[in-house]
N, C-alpha and C positions, 0 to 999 in steps of 0.2 A: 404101347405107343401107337399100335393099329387102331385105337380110339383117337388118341389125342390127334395122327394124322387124317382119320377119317373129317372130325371136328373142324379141322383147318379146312379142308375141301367144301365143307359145307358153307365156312364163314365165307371162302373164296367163289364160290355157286351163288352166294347174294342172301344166305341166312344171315341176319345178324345175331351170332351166335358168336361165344370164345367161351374162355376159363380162365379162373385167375387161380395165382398161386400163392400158398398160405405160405408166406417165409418166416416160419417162427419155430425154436424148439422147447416151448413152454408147453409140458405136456397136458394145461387146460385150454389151450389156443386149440392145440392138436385135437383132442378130445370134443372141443366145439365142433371143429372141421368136420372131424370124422361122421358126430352125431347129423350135422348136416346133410351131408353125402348119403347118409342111412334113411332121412329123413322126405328128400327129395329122388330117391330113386337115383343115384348119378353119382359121377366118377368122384374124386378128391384129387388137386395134386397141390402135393407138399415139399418145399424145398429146403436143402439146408444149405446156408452158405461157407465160403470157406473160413472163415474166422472161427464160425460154431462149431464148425464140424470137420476135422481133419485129420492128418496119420498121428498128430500128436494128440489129440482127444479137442485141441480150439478149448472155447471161454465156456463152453457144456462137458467137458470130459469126454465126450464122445468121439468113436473114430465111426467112419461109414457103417459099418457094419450095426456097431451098436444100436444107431440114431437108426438106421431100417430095423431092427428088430423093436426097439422099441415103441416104434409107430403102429409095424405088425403087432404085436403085444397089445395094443390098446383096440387096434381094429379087432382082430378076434374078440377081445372080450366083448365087445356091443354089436358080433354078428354082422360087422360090413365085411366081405369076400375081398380079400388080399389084392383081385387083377380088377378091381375099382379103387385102389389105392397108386396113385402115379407119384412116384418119386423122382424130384431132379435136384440138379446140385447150382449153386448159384453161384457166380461171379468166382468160378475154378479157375486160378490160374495163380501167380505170383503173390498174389494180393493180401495177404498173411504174413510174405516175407520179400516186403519194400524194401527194409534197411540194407539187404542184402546183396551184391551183388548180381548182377542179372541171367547168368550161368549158373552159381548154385541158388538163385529164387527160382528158375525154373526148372532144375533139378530134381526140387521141391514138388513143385511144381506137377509133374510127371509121375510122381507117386501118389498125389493128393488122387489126380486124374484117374490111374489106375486103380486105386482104392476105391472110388466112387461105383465106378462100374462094374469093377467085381462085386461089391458089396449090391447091385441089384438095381442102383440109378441109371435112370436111362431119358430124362431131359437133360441134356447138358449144357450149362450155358459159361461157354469158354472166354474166358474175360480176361485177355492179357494190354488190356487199355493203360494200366499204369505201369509210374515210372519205377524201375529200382534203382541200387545205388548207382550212381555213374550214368545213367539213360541221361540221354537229353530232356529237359520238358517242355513240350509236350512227347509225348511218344509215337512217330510219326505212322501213319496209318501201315506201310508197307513193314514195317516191324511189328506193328501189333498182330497183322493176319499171318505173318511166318509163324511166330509166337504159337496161335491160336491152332494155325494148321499142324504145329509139330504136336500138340497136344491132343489133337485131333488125332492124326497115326497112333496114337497112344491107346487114346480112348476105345478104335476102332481094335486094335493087337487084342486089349483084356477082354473085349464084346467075344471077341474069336475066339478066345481061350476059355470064356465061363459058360458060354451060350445064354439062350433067350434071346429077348426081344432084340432089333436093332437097337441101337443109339438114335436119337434129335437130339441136334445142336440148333442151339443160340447162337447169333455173333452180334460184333459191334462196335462201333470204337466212341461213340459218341454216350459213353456210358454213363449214367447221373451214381453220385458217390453213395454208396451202400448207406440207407437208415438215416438218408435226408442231409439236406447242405450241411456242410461243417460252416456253421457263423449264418450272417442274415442274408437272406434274400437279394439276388440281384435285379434292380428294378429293367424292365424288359429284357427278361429270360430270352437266352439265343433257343430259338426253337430250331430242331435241326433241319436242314436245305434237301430238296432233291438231290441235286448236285451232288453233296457230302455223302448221300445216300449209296449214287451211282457209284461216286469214287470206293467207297467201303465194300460194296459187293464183287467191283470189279477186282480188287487188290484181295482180295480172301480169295474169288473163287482160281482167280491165279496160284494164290498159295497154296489150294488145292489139288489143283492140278502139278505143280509143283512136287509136291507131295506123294503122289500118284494115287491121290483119293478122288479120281474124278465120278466114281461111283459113289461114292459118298455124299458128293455135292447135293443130290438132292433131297437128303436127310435134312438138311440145312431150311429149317424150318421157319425161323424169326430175325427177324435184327432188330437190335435196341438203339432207339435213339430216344432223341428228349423230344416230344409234344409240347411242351408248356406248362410241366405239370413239377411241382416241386412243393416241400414244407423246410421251415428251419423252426426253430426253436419255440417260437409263438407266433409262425404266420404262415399261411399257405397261398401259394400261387395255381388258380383255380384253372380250369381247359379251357381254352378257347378256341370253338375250331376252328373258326375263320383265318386262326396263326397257322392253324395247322393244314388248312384246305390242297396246299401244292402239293403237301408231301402225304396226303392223304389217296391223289389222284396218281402221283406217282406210282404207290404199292401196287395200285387195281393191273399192273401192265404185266405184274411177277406174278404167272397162274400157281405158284407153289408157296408164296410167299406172304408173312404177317408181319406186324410191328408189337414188339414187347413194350410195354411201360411200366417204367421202374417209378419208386416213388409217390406213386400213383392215392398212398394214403391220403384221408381227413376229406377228399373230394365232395360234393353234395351228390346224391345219388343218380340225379340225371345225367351228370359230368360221366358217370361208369357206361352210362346209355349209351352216350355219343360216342365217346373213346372204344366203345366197340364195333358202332356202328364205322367210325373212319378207319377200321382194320389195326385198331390195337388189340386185337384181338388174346393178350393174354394179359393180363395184366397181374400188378406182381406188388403183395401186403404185406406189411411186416409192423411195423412200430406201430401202427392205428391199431392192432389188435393188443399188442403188452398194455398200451396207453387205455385200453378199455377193461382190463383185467386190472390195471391199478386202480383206475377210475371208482370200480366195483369193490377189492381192498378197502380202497382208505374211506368207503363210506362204510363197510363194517367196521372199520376200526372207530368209526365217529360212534354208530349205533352202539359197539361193544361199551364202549366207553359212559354212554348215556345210559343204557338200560341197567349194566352191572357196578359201573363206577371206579371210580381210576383206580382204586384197591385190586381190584380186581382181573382190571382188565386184561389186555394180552397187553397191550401197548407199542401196535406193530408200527405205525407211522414213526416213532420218535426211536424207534429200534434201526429203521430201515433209513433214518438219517444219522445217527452214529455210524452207521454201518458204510455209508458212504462216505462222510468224511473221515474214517480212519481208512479207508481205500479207495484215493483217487482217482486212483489211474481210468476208469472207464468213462470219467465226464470230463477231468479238468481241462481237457484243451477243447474239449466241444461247446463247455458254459462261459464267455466270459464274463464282464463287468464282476461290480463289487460283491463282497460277499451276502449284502440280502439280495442281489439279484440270481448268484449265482445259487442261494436258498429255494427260491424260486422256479428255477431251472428243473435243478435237481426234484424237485417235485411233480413238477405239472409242464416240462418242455414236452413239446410235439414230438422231440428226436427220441425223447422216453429210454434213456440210458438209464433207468431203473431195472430193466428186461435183463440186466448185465448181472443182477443182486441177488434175485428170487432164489436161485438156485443154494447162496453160500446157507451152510448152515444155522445160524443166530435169525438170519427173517426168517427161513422158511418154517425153522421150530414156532417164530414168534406167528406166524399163520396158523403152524398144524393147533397153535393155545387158543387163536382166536377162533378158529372152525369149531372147536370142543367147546369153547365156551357158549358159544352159540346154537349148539344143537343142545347143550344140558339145559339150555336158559331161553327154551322159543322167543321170539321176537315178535311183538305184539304189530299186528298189519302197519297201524298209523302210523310206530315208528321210524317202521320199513320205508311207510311211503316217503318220507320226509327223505331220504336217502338215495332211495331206488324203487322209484312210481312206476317204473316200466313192469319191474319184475313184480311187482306188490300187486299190480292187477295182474300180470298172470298168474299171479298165487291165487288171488282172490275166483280167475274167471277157471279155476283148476287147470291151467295147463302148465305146469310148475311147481314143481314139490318143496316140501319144505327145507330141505337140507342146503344151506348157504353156498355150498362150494357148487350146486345147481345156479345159485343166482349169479356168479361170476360168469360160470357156462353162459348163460343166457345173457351178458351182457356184450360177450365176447361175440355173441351169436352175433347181434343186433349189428355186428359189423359187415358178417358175413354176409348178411341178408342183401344186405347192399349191392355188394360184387355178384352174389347168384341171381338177383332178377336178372342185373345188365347181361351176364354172361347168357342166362338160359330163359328167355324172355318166352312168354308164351306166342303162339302165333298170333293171337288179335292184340298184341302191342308192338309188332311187326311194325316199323317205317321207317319209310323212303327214304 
Protein backbone atom coordinates (compact mmCIF):
# COMPACT_ATOMS: atom_id res chain seq x y z
CA UNK A 1 0.00 0.00 0.00
CA UNK A 2 3.26 2.14 0.19
CA UNK A 3 2.73 2.30 -3.79
CA UNK A 4 -0.69 2.85 -3.96
CA UNK A 5 0.00 5.80 -1.11
CA UNK A 6 3.01 7.01 -2.79
CA UNK A 7 0.52 7.17 -6.32
CA UNK A 8 -2.10 9.39 -4.31
CA UNK A 9 0.72 11.80 -3.35
CA UNK A 10 1.73 12.11 -6.87
CA UNK A 11 -1.87 12.55 -8.15
CA UNK A 12 -2.19 15.08 -5.20
CA UNK A 13 1.48 17.06 -6.36
CA UNK A 14 -0.63 17.79 -9.76
CA UNK A 15 0.48 14.42 -11.85
CA UNK A 16 -2.52 13.31 -13.41
CA UNK A 17 -1.91 9.90 -12.53
CA UNK A 18 -4.47 7.20 -10.56
CA UNK A 19 -5.51 3.31 -10.90
CA UNK A 20 -8.28 1.62 -11.40
CA UNK A 21 -9.66 -1.39 -10.03
CA UNK A 22 -10.40 -4.53 -11.79
CA UNK A 23 -13.67 -5.70 -9.81
CA UNK A 24 -14.28 -9.06 -11.31
CA UNK A 25 -13.66 -12.80 -10.21
CA UNK A 26 -13.63 -14.38 -13.70
CA UNK A 27 -10.24 -15.83 -13.78
CA UNK A 28 -9.91 -14.54 -17.62
CA UNK A 29 -10.66 -10.82 -16.64
CA UNK A 30 -7.97 -11.66 -13.86
CA UNK A 31 -5.52 -13.12 -16.22
CA UNK A 32 -6.07 -10.05 -18.73
CA UNK A 33 -5.18 -7.75 -15.64
CA UNK A 34 -2.52 -9.59 -14.60
CA UNK A 35 -1.04 -9.94 -18.22
CA UNK A 36 -1.34 -6.30 -18.46
CA UNK A 37 0.43 -5.36 -15.30
CA UNK A 38 3.44 -7.74 -16.71
CA UNK A 39 3.15 -6.00 -19.81
CA UNK A 40 3.40 -2.29 -18.87
CA UNK A 41 5.86 -2.57 -16.08
CA UNK A 42 3.17 -1.72 -13.19
CA UNK A 43 1.10 -2.54 -10.27
CA UNK A 44 -2.51 -4.41 -10.63
CA UNK A 45 -5.13 -3.81 -8.14
CA UNK A 46 -7.97 -6.35 -7.96
CA UNK A 47 -10.90 -6.34 -5.93
CA UNK A 48 -13.38 -8.71 -4.74
CA UNK A 49 -16.67 -7.65 -3.46
CA UNK A 50 -18.73 -8.82 -0.73
CA UNK A 51 -21.44 -10.65 -2.52
CA UNK A 52 -18.34 -12.72 -4.39
CA UNK A 53 -16.33 -13.26 -2.01
CA UNK A 54 -17.01 -13.97 1.57
CA UNK A 55 -16.81 -16.29 5.07
CA UNK A 56 -19.58 -18.11 3.28
CA UNK A 57 -17.72 -18.63 -0.16
CA UNK A 58 -20.46 -15.42 -1.90
CA UNK A 59 -21.94 -16.48 -5.64
CA UNK A 60 -17.82 -17.59 -6.58
CA UNK A 61 -17.45 -20.21 -3.76
CA UNK A 62 -14.74 -18.46 -2.49
CA UNK A 63 -13.83 -17.22 0.94
CA UNK A 64 -10.89 -14.34 1.26
CA UNK A 65 -8.30 -16.56 1.30
CA UNK A 66 -9.13 -18.70 -1.54
CA UNK A 67 -9.92 -15.78 -4.04
CA UNK A 68 -6.05 -14.30 -2.81
CA UNK A 69 -4.50 -17.43 -3.59
CA UNK A 70 -6.07 -17.89 -6.62
CA UNK A 71 -5.18 -14.67 -8.04
CA UNK A 72 -1.45 -15.40 -6.62
CA UNK A 73 -1.70 -18.75 -8.36
CA UNK A 74 -2.26 -17.22 -11.77
CA UNK A 75 0.34 -14.27 -11.12
CA UNK A 76 3.16 -16.66 -10.45
CA UNK A 77 2.34 -18.59 -13.30
CA UNK A 78 2.96 -15.49 -15.95
CA UNK A 79 5.96 -14.30 -13.69
CA UNK A 80 4.21 -10.88 -12.24
CA UNK A 81 5.96 -10.59 -8.54
CA UNK A 82 3.11 -11.16 -5.78
CA UNK A 83 3.95 -7.03 -4.20
CA UNK A 84 2.76 -5.70 -7.87
CA UNK A 85 -0.45 -7.46 -7.19
CA UNK A 86 -2.69 -5.03 -4.76
CA UNK A 87 -5.60 -6.49 -3.34
CA UNK A 88 -8.73 -4.75 -1.82
CA UNK A 89 -12.25 -5.78 -0.89
CA UNK A 90 -15.22 -3.82 -2.13
CA UNK A 91 -18.38 -2.49 -0.64
CA UNK A 92 -17.36 -4.72 2.90
CA UNK A 93 -19.93 -4.17 5.17
CA UNK A 94 -23.55 -5.49 5.62
CA UNK A 95 -24.27 -5.56 2.10
CA UNK A 96 -24.83 -9.49 1.56
CA UNK A 97 -27.04 -9.58 4.55
CA UNK A 98 -29.82 -6.59 4.11
CA UNK A 99 -32.72 -8.97 4.85
CA UNK A 100 -31.33 -9.06 8.24
CA UNK A 101 -31.49 -7.31 11.05
CA UNK A 102 -28.93 -4.63 11.52
CA UNK A 103 -26.98 -6.10 14.71
CA UNK A 104 -26.64 -9.61 13.39
CA UNK A 105 -25.90 -7.92 9.36
CA UNK A 106 -23.03 -6.38 11.02
CA UNK A 107 -22.10 -9.20 13.15
CA UNK A 108 -21.68 -10.54 9.81
CA UNK A 109 -20.27 -8.04 9.02
CA UNK A 110 -17.08 -8.04 11.29
CA UNK A 111 -16.05 -11.32 10.21
CA UNK A 112 -16.36 -10.67 6.60
CA UNK A 113 -14.01 -7.60 7.57
CA UNK A 114 -11.67 -9.73 9.56
CA UNK A 115 -11.39 -12.45 7.00
CA UNK A 116 -10.33 -9.88 4.38
CA UNK A 117 -7.40 -8.82 6.07
CA UNK A 118 -6.12 -11.60 7.47
CA UNK A 119 -6.51 -13.19 4.23
CA UNK A 120 -3.80 -10.28 2.86
CA UNK A 121 -6.34 -7.44 1.54
CA UNK A 122 -5.46 -4.28 2.44
CA UNK A 123 -7.61 -1.50 0.10
CA UNK A 124 -10.65 -1.57 2.14
CA UNK A 125 -13.46 0.08 1.19
CA UNK A 126 -16.07 -0.02 4.02
CA UNK A 127 -19.54 0.41 2.71
CA UNK A 128 -22.00 0.42 5.53
CA UNK A 129 -24.43 3.04 3.18
CA UNK A 130 -27.28 0.56 3.13
CA UNK A 131 -30.35 -0.13 4.80
CA UNK A 132 -31.02 -3.51 6.74
CA UNK A 133 -34.15 -4.90 8.20
CA UNK A 134 -35.71 -2.18 10.34
CA UNK A 135 -33.03 0.85 9.22
CA UNK A 136 -34.78 3.68 8.31
CA UNK A 137 -34.40 4.61 4.44
CA UNK A 138 -32.25 6.33 3.77
CA UNK A 139 -29.55 5.33 6.31
CA UNK A 140 -28.60 8.66 7.86
CA UNK A 141 -25.06 9.71 7.43
CA UNK A 142 -24.07 9.63 11.29
CA UNK A 143 -25.11 5.80 11.26
CA UNK A 144 -23.42 4.93 8.25
CA UNK A 145 -19.78 6.39 9.63
CA UNK A 146 -20.32 4.66 13.26
CA UNK A 147 -21.07 1.52 11.17
CA UNK A 148 -17.90 2.01 9.06
CA UNK A 149 -15.77 3.11 12.08
CA UNK A 150 -16.70 -0.03 14.05
CA UNK A 151 -15.38 -1.93 11.22
CA UNK A 152 -12.65 -0.03 10.93
CA UNK A 153 -11.49 -1.06 14.84
CA UNK A 154 -11.87 -4.40 13.34
CA UNK A 155 -9.99 -4.19 10.28
CA UNK A 156 -7.23 -2.35 12.06
CA UNK A 157 -7.29 -5.39 15.48
CA UNK A 158 -6.70 -8.33 12.46
CA UNK A 159 -3.90 -5.87 10.53
CA UNK A 160 -2.34 -6.12 14.35
CA UNK A 161 -2.60 -9.65 14.81
CA UNK A 162 -1.47 -10.85 11.05
CA UNK A 163 1.11 -8.12 10.17
CA UNK A 164 2.29 -6.53 7.01
CA UNK A 165 1.38 -3.74 5.28
CA UNK A 166 -1.05 -1.07 6.95
CA UNK A 167 -4.71 -1.07 5.77
CA UNK A 168 -6.38 2.13 3.16
CA UNK A 169 -9.67 2.66 3.71
CA UNK A 170 -12.44 3.75 1.41
CA UNK A 171 -15.46 5.57 2.78
CA UNK A 172 -18.69 7.13 1.72
CA UNK A 173 -22.14 7.38 1.97
CA UNK A 174 -23.16 8.64 -1.39
CA UNK A 175 -22.47 5.12 -2.77
CA UNK A 176 -23.79 4.22 -6.46
CA UNK A 177 -25.48 0.46 -6.22
CA UNK A 178 -22.90 -2.43 -6.94
CA UNK A 179 -22.90 -3.61 -11.00
CA UNK A 180 -24.94 -0.42 -12.31
CA UNK A 181 -28.63 0.97 -11.58
CA UNK A 182 -31.07 -1.58 -10.61
CA UNK A 183 -33.92 -0.35 -13.54
CA UNK A 184 -33.38 2.82 -16.05
CA UNK A 185 -31.60 5.80 -15.74
CA UNK A 186 -32.54 8.77 -13.77
CA UNK A 187 -32.79 11.65 -16.08
CA UNK A 188 -30.39 14.33 -14.42
CA UNK A 189 -28.43 12.18 -12.26
CA UNK A 190 -27.93 13.96 -8.54
CA UNK A 191 -24.24 14.47 -8.96
CA UNK A 192 -22.95 14.58 -5.36
CA UNK A 193 -22.50 18.44 -3.58
CA UNK A 194 -19.53 19.77 -1.73
CA UNK A 195 -21.54 20.20 1.15
CA UNK A 196 -22.69 16.40 1.18
CA UNK A 197 -18.97 16.03 0.84
CA UNK A 198 -17.91 18.11 3.89
CA UNK A 199 -20.82 16.59 5.95
CA UNK A 200 -19.41 12.73 5.08
CA UNK A 201 -15.83 13.47 6.10
CA UNK A 202 -16.93 15.48 9.02
CA UNK A 203 -19.22 12.60 10.50
CA UNK A 204 -16.52 9.67 9.80
CA UNK A 205 -13.65 11.29 10.97
CA UNK A 206 -15.66 11.95 14.30
CA UNK A 207 -16.54 8.32 14.30
CA UNK A 208 -13.05 8.01 14.10
CA UNK A 209 -12.02 9.54 16.74
CA UNK A 210 -14.88 8.21 18.44
CA UNK A 211 -13.43 5.05 17.99
CA UNK A 212 -10.00 6.00 19.13
CA UNK A 213 -8.63 5.48 15.66
CA UNK A 214 -7.35 8.91 15.32
CA UNK A 215 -4.21 7.53 13.94
CA UNK A 216 -5.71 5.74 11.57
CA UNK A 217 -7.53 8.75 10.10
CA UNK A 218 -5.13 9.33 7.82
CA UNK A 219 -5.02 5.99 6.11
CA UNK A 220 -8.41 7.11 4.98
CA UNK A 221 -7.48 7.46 1.48
CA UNK A 222 -10.76 8.11 -0.90
CA UNK A 223 -14.43 8.85 -0.66
CA UNK A 224 -16.95 7.64 -2.98
CA UNK A 225 -19.32 9.80 -4.33
CA UNK A 226 -21.28 9.84 -7.58
CA UNK A 227 -19.64 12.28 -10.58
CA UNK A 228 -22.25 11.68 -13.13
CA UNK A 229 -21.29 8.73 -14.13
CA UNK A 230 -23.78 5.70 -14.14
CA UNK A 231 -25.21 2.54 -16.81
CA UNK A 232 -28.56 0.54 -16.59
CA UNK A 233 -29.34 -2.01 -18.73
CA UNK A 234 -28.94 -0.40 -22.31
CA UNK A 235 -27.91 3.20 -21.58
CA UNK A 236 -25.13 4.86 -20.02
CA UNK A 237 -24.84 8.27 -18.43
CA UNK A 238 -21.61 9.84 -19.77
CA UNK A 239 -19.09 12.56 -17.28
CA UNK A 240 -19.61 15.71 -17.39
CA UNK A 241 -17.28 17.94 -15.81
CA UNK A 242 -18.58 20.89 -15.81
CA UNK A 243 -21.45 18.78 -13.28
CA UNK A 244 -18.69 17.96 -11.51
CA UNK A 245 -16.40 21.27 -11.36
CA UNK A 246 -17.49 22.35 -7.50
CA UNK A 247 -16.88 19.16 -6.27
CA UNK A 248 -13.80 18.65 -8.23
CA UNK A 249 -12.30 21.99 -6.61
CA UNK A 250 -13.50 20.97 -3.30
CA UNK A 251 -11.00 17.67 -3.04
CA UNK A 252 -7.91 20.01 -4.29
CA UNK A 253 -8.16 21.60 -0.39
CA UNK A 254 -7.78 17.71 1.36
CA UNK A 255 -3.67 17.44 0.82
CA UNK A 256 -4.21 13.46 1.60
CA UNK A 257 -7.38 13.09 -0.21
CA UNK A 258 -9.06 11.43 -3.74
CA UNK A 259 -12.41 10.66 -5.07
CA UNK A 260 -13.40 6.91 -5.92
CA UNK A 261 -15.79 6.28 -8.85
CA UNK A 262 -17.87 3.41 -8.89
CA UNK A 263 -19.71 2.60 -12.06
CA UNK A 264 -17.52 4.20 -14.04
CA UNK A 265 -17.90 1.27 -16.85
CA UNK A 266 -18.91 1.61 -20.84
CA UNK A 267 -17.35 5.41 -20.49
CA UNK A 268 -15.61 6.75 -23.87
CA UNK A 269 -12.01 6.71 -23.19
CA UNK A 270 -11.50 10.56 -22.81
CA UNK A 271 -14.39 10.46 -20.15
CA UNK A 272 -11.38 8.01 -18.08
CA UNK A 273 -8.85 11.22 -19.00
CA UNK A 274 -10.87 13.82 -17.28
CA UNK A 275 -12.26 11.72 -14.31
CA UNK A 276 -8.64 11.53 -13.38
CA UNK A 277 -7.55 14.49 -14.17
CA UNK A 278 -10.71 16.20 -11.65
CA UNK A 279 -9.14 13.58 -8.71
CA UNK A 280 -11.20 10.57 -9.41
CA UNK A 281 -8.34 9.21 -9.11
CA UNK A 282 -9.18 5.52 -8.67
CA UNK A 283 -11.66 4.39 -10.61
CA UNK A 284 -13.45 1.20 -10.14
CA UNK A 285 -14.56 -1.73 -13.42
CA UNK A 286 -16.48 -4.41 -13.22
CA UNK A 287 -19.46 -5.44 -15.61
CA UNK A 288 -17.65 -3.61 -18.94
CA UNK A 289 -15.14 -6.29 -18.51
CA UNK A 290 -17.82 -9.81 -18.12
CA UNK A 291 -19.76 -7.81 -20.80
CA UNK A 292 -16.52 -7.85 -23.17
CA UNK A 293 -15.59 -11.64 -22.33
CA UNK A 294 -19.29 -12.37 -23.54
CA UNK A 295 -19.13 -10.24 -26.14
CA UNK A 296 -16.02 -12.44 -27.39
CA UNK A 297 -18.06 -15.90 -26.33
CA UNK A 298 -21.01 -15.46 -28.27
CA UNK A 299 -19.12 -14.50 -31.39
CA UNK A 300 -17.18 -18.05 -31.07
CA UNK A 301 -20.28 -19.53 -30.51
CA UNK A 302 -21.63 -17.80 -33.99
CA UNK A 303 -18.01 -18.83 -35.73
CA UNK A 304 -18.26 -22.39 -34.06
CA UNK A 305 -21.44 -22.68 -35.33
CA UNK A 306 -20.71 -21.50 -39.04
CA UNK A 307 -17.45 -23.28 -39.65
CA UNK A 308 -18.48 -26.83 -37.96
CA UNK A 309 -22.30 -26.72 -38.06
CA UNK A 310 -24.84 -27.04 -35.63
CA UNK A 311 -24.11 -30.96 -35.53
CA UNK A 312 -21.45 -30.28 -34.26
CA UNK A 313 -21.16 -27.52 -32.33
CA UNK A 314 -20.84 -26.82 -28.66
CA UNK A 315 -23.88 -24.81 -28.70
CA UNK A 316 -22.94 -22.40 -25.86
CA UNK A 317 -25.42 -19.35 -26.46
CA UNK A 318 -28.62 -21.53 -26.24
CA UNK A 319 -26.97 -23.59 -23.21
CA UNK A 320 -26.32 -20.43 -21.32
CA UNK A 321 -30.04 -19.22 -22.00
CA UNK A 322 -31.61 -22.65 -20.55
CA UNK A 323 -29.43 -22.13 -18.04
CA UNK A 324 -30.65 -18.96 -17.08
CA UNK A 325 -34.19 -19.41 -17.23
CA UNK A 326 -34.13 -22.46 -15.21
CA UNK A 327 -32.24 -20.16 -12.48
CA UNK A 328 -33.60 -16.91 -12.13
CA UNK A 329 -32.81 -15.66 -9.30
CA UNK A 330 -29.59 -13.53 -10.64
CA UNK A 331 -31.52 -11.28 -13.28
CA UNK A 332 -35.27 -11.49 -12.52
CA UNK A 333 -35.71 -8.42 -10.59
CA UNK A 334 -32.88 -6.62 -12.35
CA UNK A 335 -34.69 -7.22 -16.24
CA UNK A 336 -38.00 -6.10 -16.27
CA UNK A 337 -40.72 -5.85 -19.21
CA UNK A 338 -41.96 -8.64 -21.21
CA UNK A 339 -40.55 -11.78 -21.86
CA UNK A 340 -38.55 -10.85 -25.40
CA UNK A 341 -37.40 -8.01 -23.72
CA UNK A 342 -36.48 -9.59 -20.89
CA UNK A 343 -34.70 -12.23 -23.64
CA UNK A 344 -32.93 -9.47 -24.55
CA UNK A 345 -31.58 -8.35 -21.36
CA UNK A 346 -30.51 -11.51 -20.32
CA UNK A 347 -28.20 -11.36 -23.41
CA UNK A 348 -26.82 -8.14 -24.13
CA UNK A 349 -27.82 -5.80 -20.76
CA UNK A 350 -24.88 -3.36 -19.73
CA UNK A 351 -25.64 -4.75 -16.15
CA UNK A 352 -24.31 -8.36 -17.71
CA UNK A 353 -25.83 -10.49 -14.98
CA UNK A 354 -24.49 -13.19 -17.30
CA UNK A 355 -20.86 -12.89 -15.15
CA UNK A 356 -23.40 -14.68 -12.40
CA UNK A 357 -23.40 -18.11 -14.86
CA UNK A 358 -19.85 -18.79 -16.31
CA UNK A 359 -18.99 -20.36 -13.32
CA UNK A 360 -22.02 -23.28 -12.94
CA UNK A 361 -21.04 -26.30 -14.39
CA UNK A 362 -23.45 -26.99 -17.86
CA UNK A 363 -21.87 -23.31 -19.56
CA UNK A 364 -18.50 -23.62 -18.49
CA UNK A 365 -18.26 -27.40 -19.88
CA UNK A 366 -20.42 -26.02 -22.88
CA UNK A 367 -17.00 -23.39 -23.16
CA UNK A 368 -14.21 -25.92 -22.17
CA UNK A 369 -16.51 -28.07 -25.93
CA UNK A 370 -16.34 -24.96 -27.73
CA UNK A 371 -12.48 -23.90 -26.88
CA UNK A 372 -11.63 -27.79 -28.13
CA UNK A 373 -13.55 -27.42 -30.89
CA UNK A 374 -11.88 -24.67 -32.13
CA UNK A 375 -8.39 -25.38 -31.60
CA UNK A 376 -9.05 -29.16 -33.30
CA UNK A 377 -10.83 -27.06 -36.16
CA UNK A 378 -8.42 -23.65 -36.87
CA UNK A 379 -10.54 -20.93 -37.75
CA UNK A 380 -9.89 -19.58 -41.15
CA UNK A 381 -8.87 -15.47 -40.76
CA UNK A 382 -11.90 -14.20 -42.84
CA UNK A 383 -14.12 -16.04 -40.62
CA UNK A 384 -12.55 -14.60 -37.58
CA UNK A 385 -12.75 -11.19 -39.10
CA UNK A 386 -16.45 -11.27 -39.59
CA UNK A 387 -16.63 -11.74 -35.70
CA UNK A 388 -13.55 -10.27 -34.07
CA UNK A 389 -11.69 -7.78 -36.62
CA UNK A 390 -9.81 -6.46 -33.64
CA UNK A 391 -8.23 -9.72 -32.73
CA UNK A 392 -8.02 -11.20 -36.60
CA UNK A 393 -5.61 -8.44 -37.24
CA UNK A 394 -3.61 -9.10 -34.39
CA UNK A 395 -3.34 -12.51 -35.47
CA UNK A 396 -2.75 -11.53 -38.81
CA UNK A 397 0.01 -8.51 -37.58
CA UNK A 398 1.47 -11.66 -35.28
CA UNK A 399 0.90 -10.15 -32.01
CA UNK A 400 -1.65 -12.95 -31.06
CA UNK A 401 -1.65 -16.37 -31.03
CA UNK A 402 -3.89 -18.71 -32.27
CA UNK A 403 -5.47 -20.43 -29.33
CA UNK A 404 -9.21 -18.78 -28.93
CA UNK A 405 -9.27 -18.43 -25.28
CA UNK A 406 -6.04 -15.78 -26.19
CA UNK A 407 -8.79 -14.03 -28.25
CA UNK A 408 -11.18 -13.51 -25.19
CA UNK A 409 -7.93 -12.42 -23.30
CA UNK A 410 -7.49 -9.71 -25.68
CA UNK A 411 -10.79 -8.53 -25.95
CA UNK A 412 -11.12 -8.19 -22.34
CA UNK A 413 -7.74 -6.37 -22.72
CA UNK A 414 -9.30 -3.84 -25.14
CA UNK A 415 -10.99 -2.62 -22.00
CA UNK A 416 -8.33 -2.32 -19.84
CA UNK A 417 -6.46 -0.42 -22.26
CA UNK A 418 -8.73 2.20 -21.73
CA UNK A 419 -8.48 2.61 -17.87
CA UNK A 420 -4.40 2.25 -18.06
CA UNK A 421 -3.71 5.14 -20.61
CA UNK A 422 -6.07 7.52 -18.35
CA UNK A 423 -4.56 6.20 -15.22
CA UNK A 424 -0.72 6.03 -16.35
CA UNK A 425 -0.66 8.63 -19.08
CA UNK A 426 2.67 9.41 -20.41
CA UNK A 427 4.12 12.76 -19.64
CA UNK A 428 3.62 14.61 -23.08
CA UNK A 429 -0.11 13.91 -22.67
CA UNK A 430 0.29 15.67 -19.46
CA UNK A 431 -2.78 18.61 -19.33
CA UNK A 432 -3.73 21.32 -17.53
Amino acid sequence: MQQLLSLIQRHKSGEPVGVFSVCSAHPWVIEAALRQALQRDSAVLIEATSNQVNQFGGYTGMKPHQFRDAVWQQADALGLPRERVWLGGDHLGPNAWQDKDAEQAMALADTLIADYVAAGFRKIHLDCSMSCAGDPFPLGDEQVAQRAARLCAIAEKNWQLHGGEAPVYVIGTEVPVPGGAQGELEEGMHVTTPEAVETTLGVHRSAWMAQGLASVWPRVIALVVQPGVEFDNQSVEHYQPERARQLTRFIESWPTLVYEAHSTDYQPPQAYRQLVRDHFAILKVGPALTFALREALFALDHIEREWLGEHQASHLCSTLEQVMCERPEQWRRYYPGKPHQQHLYRQYSLSDRVRYYWPLPEVSQAVDHMLDNLRKNPVPLALLSQYLPEQARAINAGTLSSDPQDWVIHKISEVLTDYADACQPAAKEYVS
